[in-house]
N, C-alpha and C positions, 0 to 999 in steps of 0.2 A: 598620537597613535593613529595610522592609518589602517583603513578598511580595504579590503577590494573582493573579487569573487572570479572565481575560474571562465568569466567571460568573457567575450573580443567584440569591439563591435566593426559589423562589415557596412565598409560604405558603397552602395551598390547607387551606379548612376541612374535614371529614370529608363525604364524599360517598355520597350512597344513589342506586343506579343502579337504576331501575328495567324488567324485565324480562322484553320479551315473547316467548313461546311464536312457533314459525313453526309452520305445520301446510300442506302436509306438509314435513317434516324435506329440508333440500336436501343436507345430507353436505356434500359439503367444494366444494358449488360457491359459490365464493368471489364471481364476481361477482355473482351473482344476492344472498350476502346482502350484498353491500354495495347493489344497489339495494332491498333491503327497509330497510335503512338510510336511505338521501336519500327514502322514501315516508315513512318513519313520521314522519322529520324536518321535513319537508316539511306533516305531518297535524297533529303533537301541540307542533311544536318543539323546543327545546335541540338536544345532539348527541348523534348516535346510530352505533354502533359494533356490528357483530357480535360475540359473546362466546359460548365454549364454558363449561361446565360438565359433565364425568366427556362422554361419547358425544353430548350432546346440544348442537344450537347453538342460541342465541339473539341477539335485538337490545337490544343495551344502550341507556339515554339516560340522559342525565345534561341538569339545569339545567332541566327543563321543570316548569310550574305546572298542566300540561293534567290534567282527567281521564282517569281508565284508560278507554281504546279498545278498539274491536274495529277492525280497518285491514282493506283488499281492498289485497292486493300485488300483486305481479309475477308472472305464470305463475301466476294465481289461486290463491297463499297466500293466509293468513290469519294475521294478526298478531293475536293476542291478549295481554293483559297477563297475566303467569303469578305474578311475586313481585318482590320487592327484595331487592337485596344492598349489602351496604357494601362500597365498593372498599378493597383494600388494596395502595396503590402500589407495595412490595415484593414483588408478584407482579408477573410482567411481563403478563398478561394482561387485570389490572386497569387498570395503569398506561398502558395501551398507550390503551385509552378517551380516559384524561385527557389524554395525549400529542397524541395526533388531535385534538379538540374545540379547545384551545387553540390549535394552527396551522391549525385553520379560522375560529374567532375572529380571529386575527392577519391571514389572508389577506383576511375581509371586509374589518376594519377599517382595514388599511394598501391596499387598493385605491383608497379614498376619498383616500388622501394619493397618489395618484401612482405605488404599487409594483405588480406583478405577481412571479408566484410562480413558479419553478421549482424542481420536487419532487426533481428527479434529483439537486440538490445543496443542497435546504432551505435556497434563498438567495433574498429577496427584491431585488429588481433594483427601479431608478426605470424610471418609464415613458419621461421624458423623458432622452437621451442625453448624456452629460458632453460630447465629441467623438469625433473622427474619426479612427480611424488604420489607414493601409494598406487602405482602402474598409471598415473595421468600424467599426461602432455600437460607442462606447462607454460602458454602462451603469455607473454604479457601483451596490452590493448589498452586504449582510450576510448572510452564513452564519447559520441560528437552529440551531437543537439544543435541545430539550426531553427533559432524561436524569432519570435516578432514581439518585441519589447518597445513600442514609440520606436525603436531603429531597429534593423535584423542583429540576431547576435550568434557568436557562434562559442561552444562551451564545451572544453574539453575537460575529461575527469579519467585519470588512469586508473587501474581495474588488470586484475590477472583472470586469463579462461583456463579452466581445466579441462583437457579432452581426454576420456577414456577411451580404449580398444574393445569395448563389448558393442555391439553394434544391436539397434532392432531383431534382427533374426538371430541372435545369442538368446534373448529374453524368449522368445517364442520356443526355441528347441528347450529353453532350460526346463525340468521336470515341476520344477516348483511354481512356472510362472505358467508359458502357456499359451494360448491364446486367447480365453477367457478373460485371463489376469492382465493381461495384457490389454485387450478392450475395456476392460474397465479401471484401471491405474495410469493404462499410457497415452491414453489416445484423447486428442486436446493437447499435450504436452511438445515442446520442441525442439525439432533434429535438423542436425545439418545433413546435408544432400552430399555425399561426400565424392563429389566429380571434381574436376576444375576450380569452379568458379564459386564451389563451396554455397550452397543457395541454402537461405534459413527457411523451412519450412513446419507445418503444424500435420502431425499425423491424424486422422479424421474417422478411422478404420480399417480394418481386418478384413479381407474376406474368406472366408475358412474355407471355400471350394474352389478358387481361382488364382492358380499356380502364376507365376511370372511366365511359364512358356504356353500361356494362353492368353487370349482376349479378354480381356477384363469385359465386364457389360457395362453397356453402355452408348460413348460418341463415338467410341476406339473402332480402328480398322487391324490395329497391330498387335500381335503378341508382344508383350512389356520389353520383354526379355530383348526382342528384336529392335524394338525404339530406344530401349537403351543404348543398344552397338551403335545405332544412329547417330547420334544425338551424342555420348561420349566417346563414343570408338571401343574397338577390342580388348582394349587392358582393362576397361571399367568392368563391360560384363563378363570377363573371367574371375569377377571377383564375384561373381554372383551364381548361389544353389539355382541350376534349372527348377527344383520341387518345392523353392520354398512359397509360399504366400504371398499373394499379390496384398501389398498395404495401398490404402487414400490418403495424399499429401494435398494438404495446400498452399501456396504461396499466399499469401497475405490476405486480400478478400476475393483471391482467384476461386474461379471450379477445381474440383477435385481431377487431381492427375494420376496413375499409378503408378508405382514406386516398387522397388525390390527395396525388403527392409534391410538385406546386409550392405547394403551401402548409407543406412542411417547412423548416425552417430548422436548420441545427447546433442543437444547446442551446450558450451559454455556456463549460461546462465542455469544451464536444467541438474548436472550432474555434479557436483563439487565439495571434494573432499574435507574434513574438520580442515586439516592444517593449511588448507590457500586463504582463510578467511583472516587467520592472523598472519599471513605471508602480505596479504593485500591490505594490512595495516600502514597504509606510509604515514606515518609523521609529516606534517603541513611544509616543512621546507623539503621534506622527498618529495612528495605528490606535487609540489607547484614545480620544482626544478622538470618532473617529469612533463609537466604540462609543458613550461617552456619551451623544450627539445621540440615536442610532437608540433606546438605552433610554428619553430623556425623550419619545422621539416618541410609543413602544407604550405609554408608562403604565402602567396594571394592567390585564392580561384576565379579563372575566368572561366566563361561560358560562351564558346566559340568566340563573336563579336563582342562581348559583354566584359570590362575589366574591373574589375573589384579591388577593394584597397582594406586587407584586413589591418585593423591596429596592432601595434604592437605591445602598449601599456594594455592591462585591464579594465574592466569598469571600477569606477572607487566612486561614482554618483550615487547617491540615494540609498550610505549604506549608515547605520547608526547603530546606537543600540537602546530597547526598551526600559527604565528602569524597572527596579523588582517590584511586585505587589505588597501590601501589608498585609501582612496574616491576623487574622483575629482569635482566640482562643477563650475558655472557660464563659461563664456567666456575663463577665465585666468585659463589655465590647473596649472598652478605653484598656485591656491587655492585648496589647499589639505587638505584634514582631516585625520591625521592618530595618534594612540594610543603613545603617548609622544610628542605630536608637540602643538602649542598653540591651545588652544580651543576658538576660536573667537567666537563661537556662548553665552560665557558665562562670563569670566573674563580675559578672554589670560593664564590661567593656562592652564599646560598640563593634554592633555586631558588622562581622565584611562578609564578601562573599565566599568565603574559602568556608567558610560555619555555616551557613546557610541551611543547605541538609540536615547537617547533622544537630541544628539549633531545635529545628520541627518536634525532632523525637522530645528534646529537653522542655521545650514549652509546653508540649501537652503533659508531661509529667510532671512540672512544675505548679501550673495555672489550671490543666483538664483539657475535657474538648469543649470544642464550643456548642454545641447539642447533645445531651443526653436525657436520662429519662430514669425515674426510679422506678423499676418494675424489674419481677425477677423470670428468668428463661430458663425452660425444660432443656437439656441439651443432652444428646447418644452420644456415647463414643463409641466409634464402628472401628474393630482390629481384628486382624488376621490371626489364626490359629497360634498360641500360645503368647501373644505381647500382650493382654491384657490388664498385666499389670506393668510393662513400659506405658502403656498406652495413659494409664490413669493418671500415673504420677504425670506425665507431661501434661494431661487434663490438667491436674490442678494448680501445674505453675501456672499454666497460661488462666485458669480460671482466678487466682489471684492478684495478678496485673490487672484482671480486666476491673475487676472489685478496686483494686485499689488507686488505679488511675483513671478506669472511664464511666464509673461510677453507675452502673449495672450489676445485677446479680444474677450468677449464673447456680442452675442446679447444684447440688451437694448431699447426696453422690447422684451420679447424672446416670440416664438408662444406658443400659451396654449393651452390644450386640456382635458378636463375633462375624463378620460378613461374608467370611467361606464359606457357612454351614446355612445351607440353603432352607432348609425346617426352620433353624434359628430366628433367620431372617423374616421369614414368612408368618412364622408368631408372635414376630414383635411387631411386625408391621402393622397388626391388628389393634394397636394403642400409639400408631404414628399421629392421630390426631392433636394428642397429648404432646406434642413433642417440636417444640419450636425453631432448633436446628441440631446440627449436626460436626461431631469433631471428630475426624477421618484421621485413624494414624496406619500409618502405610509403611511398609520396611526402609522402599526406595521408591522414586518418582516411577508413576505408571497409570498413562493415560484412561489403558483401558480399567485399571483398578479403580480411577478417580469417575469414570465416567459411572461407573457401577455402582459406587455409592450414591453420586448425583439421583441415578436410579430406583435404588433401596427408600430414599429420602421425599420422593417424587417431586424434585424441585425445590427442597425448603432449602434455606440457605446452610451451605456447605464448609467448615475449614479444616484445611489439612496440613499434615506435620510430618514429615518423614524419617524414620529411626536414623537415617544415613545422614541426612542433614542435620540432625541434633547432635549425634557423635561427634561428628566434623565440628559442629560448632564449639562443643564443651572441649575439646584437644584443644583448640585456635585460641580460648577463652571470651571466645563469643558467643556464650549460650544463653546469656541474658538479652541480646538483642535478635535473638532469633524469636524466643517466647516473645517478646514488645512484638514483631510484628507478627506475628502468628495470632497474638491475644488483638492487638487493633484490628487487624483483618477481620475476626470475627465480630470483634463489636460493630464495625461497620458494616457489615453483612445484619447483622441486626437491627438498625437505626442510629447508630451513632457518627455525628460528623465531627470529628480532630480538630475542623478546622476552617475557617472560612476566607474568604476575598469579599468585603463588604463592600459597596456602593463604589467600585471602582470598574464593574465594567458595563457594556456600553447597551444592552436590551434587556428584556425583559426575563429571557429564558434562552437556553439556548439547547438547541436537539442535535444527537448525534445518527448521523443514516449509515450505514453497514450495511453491504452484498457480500458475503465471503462464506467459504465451507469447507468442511472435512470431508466426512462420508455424503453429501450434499450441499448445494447452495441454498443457504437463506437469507434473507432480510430481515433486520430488529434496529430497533431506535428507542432513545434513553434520552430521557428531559431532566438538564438538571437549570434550577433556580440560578437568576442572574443577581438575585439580592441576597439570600443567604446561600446559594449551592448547595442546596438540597434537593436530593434523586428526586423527582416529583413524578417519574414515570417508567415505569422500562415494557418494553415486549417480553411476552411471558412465554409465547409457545413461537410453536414453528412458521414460519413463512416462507416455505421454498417456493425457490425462482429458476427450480430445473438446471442448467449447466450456465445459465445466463449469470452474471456479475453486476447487473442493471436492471432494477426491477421494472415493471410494465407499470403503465400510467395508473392503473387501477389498483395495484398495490403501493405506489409511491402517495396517491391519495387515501390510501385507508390508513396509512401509517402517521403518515401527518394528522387526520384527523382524531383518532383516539391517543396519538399522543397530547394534543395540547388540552382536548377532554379531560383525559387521564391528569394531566398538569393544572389544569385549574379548580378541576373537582376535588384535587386534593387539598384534606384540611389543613396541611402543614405548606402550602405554597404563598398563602396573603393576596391571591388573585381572584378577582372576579369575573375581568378579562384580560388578553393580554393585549398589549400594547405594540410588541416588537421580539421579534425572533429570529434569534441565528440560526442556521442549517449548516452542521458539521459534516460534508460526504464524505466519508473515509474512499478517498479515490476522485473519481470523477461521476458529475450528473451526467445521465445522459438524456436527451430529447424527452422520451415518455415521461421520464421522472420529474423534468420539469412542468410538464403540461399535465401531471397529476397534481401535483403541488398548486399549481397557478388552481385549477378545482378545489385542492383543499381548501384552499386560504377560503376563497366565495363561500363554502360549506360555513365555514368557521364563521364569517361576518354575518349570514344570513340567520347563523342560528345564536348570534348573541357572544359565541367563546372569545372573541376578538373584537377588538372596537373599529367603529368606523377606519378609524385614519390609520389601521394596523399597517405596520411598516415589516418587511421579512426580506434576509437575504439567503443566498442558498451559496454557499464556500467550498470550493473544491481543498479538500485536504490530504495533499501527496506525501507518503512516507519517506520516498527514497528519492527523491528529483538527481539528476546530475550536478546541478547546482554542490557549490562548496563555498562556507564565508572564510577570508584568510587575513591573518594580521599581519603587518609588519613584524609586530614582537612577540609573534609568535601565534599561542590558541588563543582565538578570539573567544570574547567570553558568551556566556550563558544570558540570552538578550539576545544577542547581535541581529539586526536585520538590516537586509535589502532589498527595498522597496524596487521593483523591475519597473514595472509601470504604474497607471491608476488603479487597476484589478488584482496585481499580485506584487505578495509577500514572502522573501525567504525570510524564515529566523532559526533561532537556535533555540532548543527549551534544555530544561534540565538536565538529563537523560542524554542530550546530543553528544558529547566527549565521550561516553564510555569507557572507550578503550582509552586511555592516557596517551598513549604513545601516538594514535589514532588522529586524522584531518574529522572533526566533528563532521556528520551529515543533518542537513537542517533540512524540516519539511516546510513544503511548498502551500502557501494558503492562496486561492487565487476567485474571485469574487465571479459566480455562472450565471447569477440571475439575482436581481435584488427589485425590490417595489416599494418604495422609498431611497433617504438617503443614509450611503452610508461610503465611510470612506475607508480607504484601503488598510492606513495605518493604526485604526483602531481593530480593524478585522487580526490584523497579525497581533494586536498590543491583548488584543482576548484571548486569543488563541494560546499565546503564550502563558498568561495569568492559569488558564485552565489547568496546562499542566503541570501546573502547581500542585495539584488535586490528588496527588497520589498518597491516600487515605491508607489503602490497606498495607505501606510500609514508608510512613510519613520521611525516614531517615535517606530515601531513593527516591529517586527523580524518574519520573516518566517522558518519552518522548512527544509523543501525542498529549493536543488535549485531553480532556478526560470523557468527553463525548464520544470520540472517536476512538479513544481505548477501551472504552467499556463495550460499544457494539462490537471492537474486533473481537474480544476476549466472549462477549454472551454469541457470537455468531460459532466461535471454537466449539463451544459447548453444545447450542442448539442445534449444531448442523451433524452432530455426531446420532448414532443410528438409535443408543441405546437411551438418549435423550429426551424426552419430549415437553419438557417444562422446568421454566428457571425464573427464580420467585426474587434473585437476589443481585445485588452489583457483584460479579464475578471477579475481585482485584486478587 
């Protein structure tokens, strides 16, 4: 059985960039040197890139045959040729040149066939549209990716855009949106520029008083309106209201430019209908045939002087796959579940991986969980005007499972509260202390209904059941596994763990970090146990981090330190101190986060929570990479990884096949910062075991660890308006 991955490796010969001097020095004004960039490029040829060395910046070029120049710049620099450097890929600042050069090669060269480019998600798109659905443009496109793996690699992944016809200034004249609505829903979000050359940009602002046929404030000498005829010509600005609104664009970490917003359009990635998402379902022999084509399209890229040699096979090195973990369940740690051992939930045959899932449900109802507790819980059932008695009855199926498989007792008859009736509410609330959690029935799914009870509840923990999805279930004849995990869900919300991964992974503890929001951004983090995986901590209220996605050095350390506090202090952890800790980023560290962290840890040592020889790594964990794993014989299985280099991991968790029909997407584990040792293959071989962990519907597979699903899901929560406290693992 062969392995491979939608990558190519490019073999690029040794590269001398040669390096001119700016005078005077512009410090870190970024756009200015990227236009000394497109001048010198523009003067001498090849590609040219800014490039620091120690305090001083300069403009790199690579591939040019020109003689060394003296150039007149921008804001009357002067570019002179200073020396040459050999790039060394394995710096990212070298790399980052060759990175650039090559998908401006790419963008020329694939113009001529038909593509245009959007930067926001490095996907070239056909100019001509596949069809039409739901009044969108259907483009088909390939995702590229140009990484430095030990060799450059280049990584295509096909993908459909949808483009609508409502433009930016539709949304502003619409009654219902506005400009208000608009500043505060759209702006941050990404549109294309809709000239020529199609430019992805980020809208930044409104200004309610400064029309396109004026001067915006500011650097501007031009009315917009006027630099637009410039710059695209007369058919562009006939397409534009003289009266409407001057919008702030920026290209990537440019300054802000102004823009007429009728020539905005969504980008692709921003606006896209229910039915493209199972349109851009390809089956793994669609999606690679598709890759094929777009590789034999690009051929090899050169860069001016510079010949490159893309491969034509994939990569198939360092691709494997992880065995599964044993599960441990009830009292008797020696009741295990693992893939070739009898399957007691079924006939005593061994078990394979097609049972898997569906085994989990069978062994906790066979054997139990493997943590409970005999103690009995107050519990409300919160329903809407007249379900009161749907409401019960489904209380007390799921109050029966929980009695009869996870070995807790729940109220009988439990408090009720009808949750429309705002007296109601406000009466009962006055004996909330009484009342240890909460069972939420709801007609149909409704965020804001769910967030409202969260509300009513003030954070105790929460489960909920919806009329629609139990109807649906009793038709199907699945209404017995809707109750299973509706009644798990809550027991685990209360203290109950299904199920464990004993002594099989690699640290102590291991923490999930979370930046993400709704009505807000915030940051929360969730310690669960490396020896029995037990929650030993979570973030309970807010931690907003304003419109930033990366917290500041001084919240990335207060989080680290009361969580492993919070993780050792607890009676149910077995820790005195900790020894070693993983760090889950759902996303990416950034700079501050780390050099909070490097703080926390010293906090931690000096005040005893850690031992001397505390070893900690910090993991970037990507949802969505471009990356794809592909079998010969077909779907690769659940496991599968490919090791890129010493720092990163793709694999596959449970959850990754979803759609059947569907090319699995595996997330990306990739090692930012470690203090001690650790290696790459265990980092993805934990990562994987985690998401195992999907307690509150043991029968379903999650994609993400469970570090990392739980901040995304408590960040859903905490980041909403009506929120301000959350006491429980959100599954």
């Amino acid at each position: 059985m062969g392995r491979f991955i939608n990558s190519f490796e490019i073999d690029v010969p040794p590269v001398t960039a040669d390096l001119y001097d700016i005078d005077p020095q512009p410090n870190d004004n970024y756009p200015l040197l990227n236009a000394h960039a497109t001048i010198l490029e523009e003067n001498i040829g090849g590609r040219a890139r800014w490039y620091s060395q120690g305090s001083r910046h300069y403009i790199a070029v690579i591939g040019t045959e020109q003689e060394y120049a003296t150039i007149q710049s921008a804001e009357g620099a002067e570019l002179e040729f200073a020396h040459e450097t050999e790039l060394d890929f394995s710096e990212w600042s070298d790399f980052k040149i060759l990175q650039e050069a090559l998908i401006e090669e790419l963008k020329q060269d694939l113009e001529a066939d038909g593509y245009w480019y959007d930067s926001t998600k490095n996907t070239f798109y056909r100019e001509n549209r596949e069809t039409q659905i739901e009044g969108y443009d259907i483009h088909p496109g390939v995702e590229v990716r140009i990484s430095y793996h030990d060799r450059p690699l280049i990584t295509l992944d096909p993908t459909l855009g949808a483009i609508g016809s409502r433009t930016l200034a539709d949304y502003l004249n619409d009654d219902s949106w506005g400009i208000d609505r608009v500043s505060e829903e759209l702006v941050g979000r990404t549109f294309i520029f809709q000239t020529s050359d199609r430019t992805s940009c980020t809208v930044t602002g409104v200004f309610e008083n400064t029309t396109v046929s004026e001067v915006p404030p500011g650097r501007f000498d031009n009315e917009t309106l006027d630099e637009i005829e410039d710059r695209h010509g007369r058919e562009v600005a006939d397409k534009v209201d003289p009266s409407e609104p001057t919008v702030k664009i920026r290209y990537g970490n440019s300054d802000w430019y102004p823009a007429a917003p009728s020539l905005l359009l969504f980008a692709p990635s921003e606006d896209r209908p229910d039915d493209i998402s199972q349109r851009a379902t390809f089956s793994p022999r669609e999606r690679w045939e598709k890759v094929e084509g777009f590789r034999e399209l690009i051929g090899n890229i050169n860069i001016g002087t510079i010949q490159t040699d893309i491969s034509q096979p994939p990569v198939r090195d360092g691709i494997s796959a992880y065995g599964y973990p044993v599960l441990t369940f009830g009292d008797d740690p020696s009741t295990e579940m693992g893939i070739g051992r009898p399957n007691i939930s079924f006939d005593g045959s061994p078990l394979t991986q097609e049972y898997w899932n569906p085994a989990k449900q069978g062994y906790l109802e066979e054997v139990g969980p493997r943590r409970t507790f005999d103690e009995d819980f107050n519990i409300a059932v919160l329903f809407p005007e007249g379900a009161e008695d749907d409401a019960l009855r489904a209380y007390q199926q799921v109050r029966e499972y929980v009695e009869d498989h996870l070995g807790i007792i729940l109220s009988d008859p439990p408090g009720r509260v009808n949750y429309e009736d705002p007296h109601e509410v406000e009466d009962w609330q006055q004996s909330l202390d009484n009342i240890d959690a909460g069972f939420g029935y709801l007609p149909q799914h409704d965020e804001e209904v769910y967030h409202q009870l969260i509300e009513i509840l003030e954070g105790k923990p929460l489960q909920s059941l919806t009329a629609v999805n139990l109807r649906s279930a009793q038709r199907s004849g699945h209404e017995d596994d809707v109750i299973a995990n509706t009644a798990v869900g809550l027991g685990v919300k209360l203290g109950v763990v299904p199920f464990s991964i004993e002594n099989q992974l690699d640290t102590d503890a291991y923490l999930g970090l979370s930046v993400t929001g709704r009505d807000r951004t915030v940051a929360s983090g969730v310690v669960v146990s490396g020896t029995n995986n037990q929650i030993l901590y979570q973030t309970e209220e807010t931690n907003p981090t304003g419109r930033s996605t990366v917290t500041n050095q001084g919240l990335a350390k207060q989080i680290l330190i009361r969580a492993v506090q919070g993780a050792v202090t607890n009676p149910r952890s077995g820790f005195e101190q900790l020894d070693s800790l993983t760090i889950h980023r759902n996303g990416y560290l950034g700079d501050e986060e780390i050099a909070g962290l490097r703080e926390g840890v010293e906090y931690l040592k000096s005040n005893g929570y850690v031992t001397d020889s505390f070893k900690w790594v910090g993991v970037d964990v990507q949802h969505s990479p471009t990356y794809r794993i592909y079998d010969d014989d077909g779907m690769p299985d659940m496991g599968s990884y490919a090791q890129l280099d010493d720092e990163t991991v793709l694999l596959l968790t449970t959850d990754a096949p979803q759609l059947k029909q569907g090319t699995p997407q595996p997330i990306l584990c990739k090692i930012a910062v470690e203090e001690g040792s650790f290696d790459i293959y265990s980092v993805g071989r934990d990562a994987f075991y985690l998401s195992e962990l999907n307690w509150g519907a043991p029968s379903k597979g999650i994609k993400d660890p469970l570090t990392v699903y739980l901040t995304r899901r408590m960040n859903r929560r905490l980041s909403h308006d009506r929120v301000s406290r959350l006491t429980y693992p959100p599954f």
